[in-house]
C-alpha positions in Angstrom: -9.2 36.4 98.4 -9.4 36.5 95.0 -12.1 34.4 93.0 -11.8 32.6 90.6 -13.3 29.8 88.0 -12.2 27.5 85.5 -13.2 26.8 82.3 -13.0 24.0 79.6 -11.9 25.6 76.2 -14.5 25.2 72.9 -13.4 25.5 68.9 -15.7 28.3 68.4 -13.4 31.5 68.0 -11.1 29.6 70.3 -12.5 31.2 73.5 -13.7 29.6 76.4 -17.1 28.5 76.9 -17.9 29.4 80.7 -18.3 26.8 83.1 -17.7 26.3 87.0 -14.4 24.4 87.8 -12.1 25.0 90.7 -8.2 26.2 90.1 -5.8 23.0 90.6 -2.5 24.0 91.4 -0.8 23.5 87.7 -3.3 26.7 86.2 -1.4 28.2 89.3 2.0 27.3 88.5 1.2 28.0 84.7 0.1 31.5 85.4 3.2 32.4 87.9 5.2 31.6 84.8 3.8 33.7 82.3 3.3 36.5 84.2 6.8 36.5 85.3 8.6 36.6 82.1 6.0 38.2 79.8 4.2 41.0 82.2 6.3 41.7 84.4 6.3 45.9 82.9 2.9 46.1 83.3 2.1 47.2 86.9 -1.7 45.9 87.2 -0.6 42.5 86.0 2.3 42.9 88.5 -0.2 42.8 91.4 -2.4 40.1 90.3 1.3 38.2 90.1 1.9 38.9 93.9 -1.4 38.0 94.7 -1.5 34.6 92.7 1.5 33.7 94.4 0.6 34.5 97.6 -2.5 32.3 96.4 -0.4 29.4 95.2 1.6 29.5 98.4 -1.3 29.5 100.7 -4.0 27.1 97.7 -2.6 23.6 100.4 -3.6 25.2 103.1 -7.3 26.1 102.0 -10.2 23.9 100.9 -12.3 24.3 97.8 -15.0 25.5 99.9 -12.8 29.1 99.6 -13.3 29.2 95.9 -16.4 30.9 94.4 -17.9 30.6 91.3 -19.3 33.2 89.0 -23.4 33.1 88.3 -24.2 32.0 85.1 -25.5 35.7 83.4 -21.9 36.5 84.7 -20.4 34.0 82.9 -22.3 34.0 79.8 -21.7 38.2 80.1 -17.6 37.3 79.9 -17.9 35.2 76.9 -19.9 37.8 74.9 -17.1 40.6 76.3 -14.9 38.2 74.9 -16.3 37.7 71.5 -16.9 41.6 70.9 -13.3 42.2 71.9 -12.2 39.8 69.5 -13.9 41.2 66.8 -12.5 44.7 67.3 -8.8 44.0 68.3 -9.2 45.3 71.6 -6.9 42.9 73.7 -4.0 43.3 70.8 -1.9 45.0 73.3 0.3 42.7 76.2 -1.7 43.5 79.0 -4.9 42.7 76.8 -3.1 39.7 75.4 -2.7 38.3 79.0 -6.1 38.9 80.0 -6.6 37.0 77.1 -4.2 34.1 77.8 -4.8 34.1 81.8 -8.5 33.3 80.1 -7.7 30.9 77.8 -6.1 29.0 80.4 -8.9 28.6 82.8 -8.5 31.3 85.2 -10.8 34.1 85.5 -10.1 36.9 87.9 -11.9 39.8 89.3 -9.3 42.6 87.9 -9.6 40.6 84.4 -12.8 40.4 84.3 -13.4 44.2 84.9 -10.2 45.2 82.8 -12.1 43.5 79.8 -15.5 44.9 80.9 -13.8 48.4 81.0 -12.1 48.2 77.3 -15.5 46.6 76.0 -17.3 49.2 77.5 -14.8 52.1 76.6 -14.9 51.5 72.8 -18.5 51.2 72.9 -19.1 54.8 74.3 -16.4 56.0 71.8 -18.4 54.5 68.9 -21.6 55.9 70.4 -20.0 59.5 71.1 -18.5 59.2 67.5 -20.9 57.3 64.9 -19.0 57.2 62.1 -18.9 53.9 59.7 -15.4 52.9 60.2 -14.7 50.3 62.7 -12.1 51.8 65.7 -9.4 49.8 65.9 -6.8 49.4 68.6 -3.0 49.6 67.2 -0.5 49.9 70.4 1.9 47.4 70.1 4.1 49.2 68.1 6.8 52.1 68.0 5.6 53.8 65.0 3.3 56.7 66.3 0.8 57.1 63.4 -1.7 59.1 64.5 -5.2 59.5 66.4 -8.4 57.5 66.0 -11.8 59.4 66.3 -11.5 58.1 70.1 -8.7 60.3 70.9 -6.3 56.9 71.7 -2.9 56.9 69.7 -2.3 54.2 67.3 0.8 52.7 67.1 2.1 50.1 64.6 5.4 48.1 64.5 8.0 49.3 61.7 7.6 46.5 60.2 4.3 47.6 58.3 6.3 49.8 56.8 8.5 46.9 54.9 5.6 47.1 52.5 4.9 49.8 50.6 2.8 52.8 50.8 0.7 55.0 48.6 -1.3 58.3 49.8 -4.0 59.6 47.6 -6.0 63.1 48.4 -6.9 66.6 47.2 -4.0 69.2 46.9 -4.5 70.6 50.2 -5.7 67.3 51.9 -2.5 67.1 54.3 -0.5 64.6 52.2 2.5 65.8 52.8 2.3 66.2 56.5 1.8 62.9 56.4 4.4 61.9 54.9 6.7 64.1 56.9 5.0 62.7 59.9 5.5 58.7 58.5 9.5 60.1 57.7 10.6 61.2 61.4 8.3 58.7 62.7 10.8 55.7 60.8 13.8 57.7 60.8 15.5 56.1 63.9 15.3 52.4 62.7 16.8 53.6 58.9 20.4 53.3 57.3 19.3 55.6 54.5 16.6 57.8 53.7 15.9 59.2 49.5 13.2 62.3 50.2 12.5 62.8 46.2 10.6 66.0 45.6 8.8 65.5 41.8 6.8 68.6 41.6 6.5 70.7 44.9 9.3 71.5 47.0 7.1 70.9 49.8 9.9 67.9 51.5 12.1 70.3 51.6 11.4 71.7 54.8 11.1 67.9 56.4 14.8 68.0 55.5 15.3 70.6 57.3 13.6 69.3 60.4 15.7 66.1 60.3 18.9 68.0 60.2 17.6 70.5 63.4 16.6 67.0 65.2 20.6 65.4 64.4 20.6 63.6 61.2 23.1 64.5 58.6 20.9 65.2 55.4 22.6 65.5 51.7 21.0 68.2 49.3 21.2 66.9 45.8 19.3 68.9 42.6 19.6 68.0 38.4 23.2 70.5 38.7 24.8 68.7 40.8 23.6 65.0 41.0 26.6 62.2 40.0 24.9 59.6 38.5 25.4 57.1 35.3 22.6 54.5 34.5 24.8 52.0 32.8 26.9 51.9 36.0 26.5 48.1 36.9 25.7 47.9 41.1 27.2 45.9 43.5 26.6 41.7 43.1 25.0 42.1 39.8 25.9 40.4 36.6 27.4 42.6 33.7 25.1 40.7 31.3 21.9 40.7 33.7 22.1 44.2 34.1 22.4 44.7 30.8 19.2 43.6 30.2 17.6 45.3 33.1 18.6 49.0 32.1 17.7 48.3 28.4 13.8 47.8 29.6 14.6 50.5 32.3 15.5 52.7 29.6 12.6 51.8 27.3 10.0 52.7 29.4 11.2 55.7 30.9 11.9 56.9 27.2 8.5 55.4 25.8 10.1 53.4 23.4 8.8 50.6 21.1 9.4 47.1 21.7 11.8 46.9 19.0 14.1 49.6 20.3 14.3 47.5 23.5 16.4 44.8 21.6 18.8 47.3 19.7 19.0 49.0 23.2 20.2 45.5 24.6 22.3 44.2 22.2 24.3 48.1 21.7 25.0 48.0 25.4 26.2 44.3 25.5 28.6 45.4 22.9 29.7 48.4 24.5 30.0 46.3 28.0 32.3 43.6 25.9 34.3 46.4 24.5 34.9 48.7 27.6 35.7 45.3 29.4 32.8 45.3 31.9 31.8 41.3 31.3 35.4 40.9 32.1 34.7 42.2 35.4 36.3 45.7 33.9 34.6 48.9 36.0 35.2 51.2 33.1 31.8 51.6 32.3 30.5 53.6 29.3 27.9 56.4 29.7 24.7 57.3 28.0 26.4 59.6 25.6 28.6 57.0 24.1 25.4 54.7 23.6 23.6 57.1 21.8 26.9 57.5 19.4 26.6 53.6 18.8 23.4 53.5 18.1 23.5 56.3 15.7 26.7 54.0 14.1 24.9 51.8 13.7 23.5 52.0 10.0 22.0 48.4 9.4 19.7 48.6 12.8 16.3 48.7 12.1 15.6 51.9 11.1 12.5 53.1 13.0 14.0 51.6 16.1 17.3 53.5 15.7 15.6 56.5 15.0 13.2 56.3 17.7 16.4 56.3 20.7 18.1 58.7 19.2 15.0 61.0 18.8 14.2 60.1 22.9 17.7 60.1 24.3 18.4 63.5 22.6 16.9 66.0 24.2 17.1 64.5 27.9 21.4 64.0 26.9 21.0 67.9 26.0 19.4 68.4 29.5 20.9 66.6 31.6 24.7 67.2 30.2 27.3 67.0 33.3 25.3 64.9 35.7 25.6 61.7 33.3 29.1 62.5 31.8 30.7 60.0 34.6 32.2 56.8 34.0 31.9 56.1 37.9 28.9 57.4 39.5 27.4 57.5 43.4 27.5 54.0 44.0 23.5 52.8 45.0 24.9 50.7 47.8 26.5 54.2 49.4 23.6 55.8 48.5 21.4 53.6 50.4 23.3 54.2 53.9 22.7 58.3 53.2 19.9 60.3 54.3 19.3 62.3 50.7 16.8 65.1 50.0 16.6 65.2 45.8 15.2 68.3 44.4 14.1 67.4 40.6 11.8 69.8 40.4 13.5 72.1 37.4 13.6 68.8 35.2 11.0 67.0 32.8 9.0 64.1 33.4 11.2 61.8 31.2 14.5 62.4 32.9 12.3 62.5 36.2 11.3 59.0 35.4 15.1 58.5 33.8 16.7 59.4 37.4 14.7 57.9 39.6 14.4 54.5 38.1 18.5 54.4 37.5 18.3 54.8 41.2 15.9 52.8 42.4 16.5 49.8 39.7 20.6 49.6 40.7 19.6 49.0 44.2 16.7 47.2 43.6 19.0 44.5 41.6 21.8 44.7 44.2 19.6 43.6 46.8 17.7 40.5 44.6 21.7 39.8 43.5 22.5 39.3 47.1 19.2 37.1 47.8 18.1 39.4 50.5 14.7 38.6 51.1 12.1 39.9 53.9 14.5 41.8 56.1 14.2 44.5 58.0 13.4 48.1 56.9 16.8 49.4 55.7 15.8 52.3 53.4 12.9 54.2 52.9 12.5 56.0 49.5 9.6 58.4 50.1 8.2 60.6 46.4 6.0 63.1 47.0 3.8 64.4 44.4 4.5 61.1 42.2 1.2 61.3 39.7 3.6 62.0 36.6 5.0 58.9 37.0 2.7 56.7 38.8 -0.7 57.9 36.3 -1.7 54.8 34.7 -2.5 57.0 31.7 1.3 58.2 31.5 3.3 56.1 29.0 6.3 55.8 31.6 6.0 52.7 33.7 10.0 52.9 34.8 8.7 53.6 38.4 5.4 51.6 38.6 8.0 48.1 37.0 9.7 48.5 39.8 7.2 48.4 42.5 6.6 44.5 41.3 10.8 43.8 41.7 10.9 45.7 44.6 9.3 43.6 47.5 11.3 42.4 50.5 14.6 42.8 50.6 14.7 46.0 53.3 13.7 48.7 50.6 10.2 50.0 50.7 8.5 53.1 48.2 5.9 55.7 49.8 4.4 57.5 47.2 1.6 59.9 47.5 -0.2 61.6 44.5 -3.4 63.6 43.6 -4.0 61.9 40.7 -6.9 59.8 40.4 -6.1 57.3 37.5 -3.0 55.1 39.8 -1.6 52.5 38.0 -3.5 48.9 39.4 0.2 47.6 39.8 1.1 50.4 42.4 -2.0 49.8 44.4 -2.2 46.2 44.5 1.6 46.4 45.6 1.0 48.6 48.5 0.6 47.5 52.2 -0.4 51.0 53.4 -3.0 52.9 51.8 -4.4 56.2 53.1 -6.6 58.2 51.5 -7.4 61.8 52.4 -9.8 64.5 51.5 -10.6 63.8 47.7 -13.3 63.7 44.9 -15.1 61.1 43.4 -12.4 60.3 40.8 -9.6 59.9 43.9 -12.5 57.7 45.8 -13.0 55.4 42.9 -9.7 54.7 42.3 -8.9 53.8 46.1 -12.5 52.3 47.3 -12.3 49.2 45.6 -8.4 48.2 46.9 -9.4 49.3 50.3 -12.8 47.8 50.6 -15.2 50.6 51.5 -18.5 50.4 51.7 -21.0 53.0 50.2 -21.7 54.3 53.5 -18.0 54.9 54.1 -17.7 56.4 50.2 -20.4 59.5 51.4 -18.8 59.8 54.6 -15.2 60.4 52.7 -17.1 62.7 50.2 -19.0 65.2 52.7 -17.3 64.7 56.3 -14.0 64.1 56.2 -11.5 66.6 57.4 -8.0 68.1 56.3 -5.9 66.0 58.4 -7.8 62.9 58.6 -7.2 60.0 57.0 -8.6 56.4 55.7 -6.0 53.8 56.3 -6.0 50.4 55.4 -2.9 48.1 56.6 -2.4 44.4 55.5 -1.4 43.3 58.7 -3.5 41.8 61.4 -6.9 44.3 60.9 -7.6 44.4 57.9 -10.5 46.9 57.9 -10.0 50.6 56.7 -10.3 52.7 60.0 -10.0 56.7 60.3 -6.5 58.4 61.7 -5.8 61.9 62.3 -2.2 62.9 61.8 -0.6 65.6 63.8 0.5 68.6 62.0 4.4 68.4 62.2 5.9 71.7 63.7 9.0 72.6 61.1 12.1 74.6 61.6 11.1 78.7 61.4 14.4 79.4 60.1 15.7 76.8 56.9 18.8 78.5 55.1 19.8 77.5 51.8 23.3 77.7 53.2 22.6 74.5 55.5 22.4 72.7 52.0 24.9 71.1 50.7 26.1 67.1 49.4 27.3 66.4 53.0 28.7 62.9 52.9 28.2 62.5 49.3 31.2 64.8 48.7 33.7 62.1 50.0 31.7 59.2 47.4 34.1 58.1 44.7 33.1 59.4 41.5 35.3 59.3 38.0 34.5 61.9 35.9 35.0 61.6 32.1 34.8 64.2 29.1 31.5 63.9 26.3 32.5 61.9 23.6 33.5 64.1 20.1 31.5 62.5 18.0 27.8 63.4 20.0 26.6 66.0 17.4 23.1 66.5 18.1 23.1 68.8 14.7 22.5 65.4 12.5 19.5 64.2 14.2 16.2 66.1 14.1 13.7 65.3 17.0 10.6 63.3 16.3 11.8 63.3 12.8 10.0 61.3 10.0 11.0 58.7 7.5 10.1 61.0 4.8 12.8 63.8 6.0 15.1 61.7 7.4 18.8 60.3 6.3 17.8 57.7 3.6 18.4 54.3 5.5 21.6 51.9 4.1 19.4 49.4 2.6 19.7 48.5 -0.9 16.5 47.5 -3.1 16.5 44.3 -4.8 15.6 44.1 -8.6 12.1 43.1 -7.3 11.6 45.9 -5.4 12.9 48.2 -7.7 10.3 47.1 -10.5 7.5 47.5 -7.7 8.6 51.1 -6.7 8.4 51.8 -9.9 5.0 50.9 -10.4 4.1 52.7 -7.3 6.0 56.1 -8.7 3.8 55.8 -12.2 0.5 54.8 -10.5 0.6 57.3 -7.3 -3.9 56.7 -6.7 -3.8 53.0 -7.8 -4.6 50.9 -4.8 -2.3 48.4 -4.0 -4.4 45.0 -4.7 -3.7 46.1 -8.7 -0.2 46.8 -8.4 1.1 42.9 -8.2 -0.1 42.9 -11.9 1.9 45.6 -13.3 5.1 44.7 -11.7 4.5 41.0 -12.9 4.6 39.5 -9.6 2.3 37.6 -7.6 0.0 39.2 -4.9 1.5 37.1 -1.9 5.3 38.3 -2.8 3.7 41.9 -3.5 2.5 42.1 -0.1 5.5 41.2 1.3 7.3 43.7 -0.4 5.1 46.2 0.5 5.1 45.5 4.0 9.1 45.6 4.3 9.7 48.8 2.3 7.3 50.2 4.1 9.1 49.4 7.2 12.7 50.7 5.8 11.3 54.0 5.6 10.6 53.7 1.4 6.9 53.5 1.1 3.9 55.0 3.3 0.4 53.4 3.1 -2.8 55.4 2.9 -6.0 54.8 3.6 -8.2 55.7 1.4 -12.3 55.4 0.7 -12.5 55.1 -3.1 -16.0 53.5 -3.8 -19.7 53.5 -2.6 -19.7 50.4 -0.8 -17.7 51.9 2.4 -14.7 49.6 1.5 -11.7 51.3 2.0 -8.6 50.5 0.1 -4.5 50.5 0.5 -2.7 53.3 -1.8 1.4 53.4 -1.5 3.1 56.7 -1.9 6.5 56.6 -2.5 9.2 58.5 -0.4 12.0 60.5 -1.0 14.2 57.2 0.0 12.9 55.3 -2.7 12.9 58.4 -5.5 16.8 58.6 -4.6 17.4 54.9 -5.4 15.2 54.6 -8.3 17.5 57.7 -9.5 20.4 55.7 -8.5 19.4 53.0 -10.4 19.2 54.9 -13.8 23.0 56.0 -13.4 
């Protein structure tokens, strides 16, 4: 028979301090339960079942005199097995968590006992056999295969790590994008929809590929023949909401000043009020007629105007068919596709332009719905993302929505080789890796995944193409080292294969570029001094002051309020106004021995025209 010993339970790490008891015969009845309807899959559990059954059946018949006891080195030997277990996750899996519960409960057993031995003693060879700082962990609960740990044992992880999202940092060369091949067919079972966004490399391209050889229908969209328009209000979302929402969309992709972020807002209300959208009208207007409003628009502050126009220009000019629809793919059709986009051939901004329109209509359909921590639904993987995720690029379009875009069954994986990540990315993440890299990379990843200076050197000299830090924030939270498998892809990928697939049957409403876009009349990154003279006519006030500015061009400007007979407040504030209208430009200038410096005004051709008005 069996033995076996009971034990009273203590508060410290909620195991059980050892001590001899004999089995009564409601431990026997517990266990019986447990084991039938949680282990019943797991064949050495199975046995100890039969066996504690035929235990219970025959536990009347026998006296306590059949139960022995454990010594007490044996005991006090289980509860340190215990502890170090504990502290390295090495009962996470069911079988471990039964040898755990079976424990908790007051029953040890010889096969538990050595079952727990063996995995204490197993990782401890593996961390002798492999000294390495990072702690080995034990992921198996899971159907996400993500690799090797320096033990040989696969980890596994449930898919719902993956709700979070993910960012990869390493070397070019580092195996980044194996990795995120290897993370894409790992989750592509358990997906509606699937966006593979090449940015700079067309290095996804062959994971499409492999995807389409394995089953999946995979659409092939590029800059010629993407069907898209960013003022396209999703599913669920308020006409006036979203309004809002594509005007700071639209700022930050095109770099914009704060001040062109409320004309952009209050041009697009009026051109959803006028093509019916608040009405719940789905004639929506496209990019080319907001850039003809704006440039209508004669009494918008100048700079602002001038600013949008200057920015939505050249991308307009570059992009030319793919936004010229009044209907575009719809985001919630979109998200139900498996999609490789190739936007390779086009610049950063309209990069940053497409992907944001993308990402922010479904982002607000899902918050407009209230859907909040559901399952992983789509998986929007971007490789080679430094352009838009640097924290020393001026577009934040992508990195804005990483704070938006938690919950809700959408997750981002990113992976980059820059070293300067924007904090927001990284602090939204629940995956980090980190591959081979240079001090720069480390620095930027050591502090969010809490390495130690001996894990820093190890990164820097030993690490290999292929291997991995990871950090999850589920369950352990310690960086550990993974080695990914090299994926095996198609030898044969024709460009014939490639085509819109299921996107070809999407709705779409086409629509002709308005007459009046005539690039001709605006220059890019034109200044106020060659520009259009802005509609704003000079009081007598200001007149008199631009006149004293035109006869004393090296005066500085603290004399000035005197000649125009004004006072120095109301001087300033003229200055400062005609100055922002695009009529004066101040100067700095060092004019004395002190190291003061002091303000000179020049006038501009706007103001020379209207002082020559003014003498007609």
């Amino acid at each position: 028979m069996r033995q076996f010993v009971n034990s009273t339970d203590t508060p410290a790490h909620h195991l059980i301090a050892p001590e001899q008891y004999a089995p009564d015969t409601a431990s026997l009845k517990w266990l019986m339960v447990k084991l039938s309807t949680s282990a019943k899959s797991v064949m050495k559990i199975s046995h100890a079942h039969a066996e504690y059954v035929l235990l219970h059946e025959q536990f009347s018949h026998r006296s306590l005199s059949t139960v022995t006891t454990m010594s007490k080195r044996n005991k006090n030997s289980v509860f340190e097995a215990r502890l170090y277990a504990h502290e390295h996750y090495l009962l996470g899996d069911v079988e471990g968590q039964m040898i755990e519960e079976c424990l908790k409960n007051k029953i040890e057993d010889k096969y538990l006992i050595k079952e727990l031995f063996k995995r204490v003693d197993d990782h401890k060879k593996a961390s002798a056999l492999h000294p390495m700082p990072f702690k080995i962990p034990i992921f198996n609960r899971g159907k996400e295969f993500r690799g090797v740990n320096t033990s040989g044992s696969e980890i596994h992880t449930p898919y719902s790590y993956r709700e979070g999202h993910s960012c990869s940092l390493g070397a070019t060369g580092s195996g980044k994008s194996n990795a995120s091949s290897h993370r894409v067919t790992q989750l592509a079972p358990v997906l509606d929809g699937l966006w593979i966004i090449d940015v700079l490399k067309k290095e996804m391209r062959k994971t499409a590929h492999l995807l389409m050889s394995l089953g999946y229908q995979v659409s092939f969209v590029n800059a010629e023949n993407l069907t898209i328009n960013p003022l396209q209000v999703p599913r669920y979302k308020n006409a006036k909401g979203y309004a809002l929402a594509v005007s700071e969309s639209l700022t930050h992709a095109f770099n914009l000043p704060q001040r062109a972020q409320k004309l952009l807002h209050i041009t697009i209300l009026r051109l959803y009020k006028s093509f019916g959208i608040l009405d719940g009208g789905t004639n929506f207007p496209t990019l080319f007629e907001l850039f003809v409003a704006i440039k209508q628009v004669k009494k918008s502050h100048y700079q602002a105007r001038m600013s949008v126009l200057d920015a939505m220009e050249p991308i307009l000019e570059e992009m030319g068919s793919a936004l010229s629809f009044r209907h575009g793919w719809d985001s919630h059709e979109l998200a139900g596709t498996f999609v490789y986009f190739d936007f390779t051939e086009v610049s950063t901004v309209a990069k940053s332009l497409i992907i944001n329109s993308l990402l922010l209509s479904e982002f607000t359909s899902r918050v407009a719905q209230g859907l909040s921590n559901v399952p992983l639904q789509l998986y929007a993987c971007i490789d080679e993302a430094g352009s838009i995720i640097d924290a020393s690029h001026p577009n934040k379009s992508l990195i804005n929505n990483f704070n938006i875009a938690r919950g809700g069954g959408m997750s981002i994986d990113v992976s980059s080789t820059v070293a300067s990540i924007d904090p927001t990315v990284l602090s939204n993440c629940n995956n980090l890796q980190l591959g081979c890299s240079g001090a720069r990379e480390l620095s930027a990843m050591s502090r969010e995944m809490g390495l130690n200076a001996e894990q820093e050197d190890y990164i820097l000299h030993k690490l290999q193409i292929g291997t991995f830090v990871e950090k999850v924030s589920k369950e352990w939270r310690y960086p550990y080292l993974v080695k990914v498998p090299l994926i095996q892809f198609p030898e044969n990928m024709s460009s014939g294969d490639e085509g819109l697939g299921a996107l070809e049957h999407l709705p779409v409403e086409p629509t002709l570029i308005p007459p009046e876009f005539d690039t001709s009349v605006i220059t890019v990154n034109s200044s106020p001094s060659d520009a259009s003279p802005p509609e704003y006519s000079l009081s007598e006030v200001e007149l008199r002051y631009c006149k004293v500015v035109v006869a004393n061009p090296t005066l500085s400007s603290s004399k000035l309020f005197k000649i125009a007979r004004i006072s120095s407040k109301q001087a300033l504030s003229i200055r400062k106004r005609l100055v922002q209208e695009g009529f004066l430009r101040e100067h700095s200038v060092q004019n004395n021995s002190r190291g003061r410096s002091s303000i000179v005004v020049e006038a501009l051709q706007p103001a020379l025209d209207a002082l020559a008005k003014d003498r007609k």
